[in-house]
N, C-alpha and C positions, 0 to 999 in steps of 0.2 A: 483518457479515462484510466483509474486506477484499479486494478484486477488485484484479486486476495487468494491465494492458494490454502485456504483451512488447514489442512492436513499436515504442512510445514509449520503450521503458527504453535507459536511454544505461553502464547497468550502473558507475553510479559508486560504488554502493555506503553512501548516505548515510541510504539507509531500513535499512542493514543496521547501521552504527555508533547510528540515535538507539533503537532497539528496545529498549527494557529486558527484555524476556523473551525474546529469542532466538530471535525466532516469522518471521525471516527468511531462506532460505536463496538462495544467490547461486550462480549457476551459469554455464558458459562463455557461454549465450545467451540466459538465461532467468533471471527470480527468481521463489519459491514464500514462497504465506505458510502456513506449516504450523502442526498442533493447537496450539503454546502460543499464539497470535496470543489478544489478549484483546477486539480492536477499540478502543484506546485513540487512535487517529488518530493517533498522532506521527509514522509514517510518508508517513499523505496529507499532512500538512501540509508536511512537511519538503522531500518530491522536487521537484525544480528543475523535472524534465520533463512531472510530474503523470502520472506512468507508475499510482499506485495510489490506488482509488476504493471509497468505501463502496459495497457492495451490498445493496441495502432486501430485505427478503421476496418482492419480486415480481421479482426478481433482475436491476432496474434500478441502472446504476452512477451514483453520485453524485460528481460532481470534486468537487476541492479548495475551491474558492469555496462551492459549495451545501451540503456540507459542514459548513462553518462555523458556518455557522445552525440547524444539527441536533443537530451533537453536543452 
């Protein structure tokens, strides 16, 4: 599952263009990853800000870096 840290989001928009499934929605202050999201990471990987983080089962968020070596 993909977790979204709002607060860090600079709302550029670039997790919402690399999405192949449209599982991004962008909003005036906020962005949601909604049911199509497949956990394919192109969005963690992609955001400049590192605004979005795997979340494991125990619903610890995983950055971008740590990330890498899982998926």
């Amino acid at each position: 599952m993909i977790g979204v840290i709002n607060d860090k989001c600079d709302f550029c928009g670039t997790c919402v263009a690399v999405c192949p499934f449209d599982a991004i929605d962008l909003y005036e202050a906020r962005i949601a990853i909604n049911q199509r999201c497949t956990d394919c990471m192109l969005c963690v990987w992609i955001c400049p800000v590192e605004t979005l983080a795997l979340i494991d089962e125990q619903g610890k968020m995983t950055p971008r870096a740590a990330a890498e070596f899982t998926a």
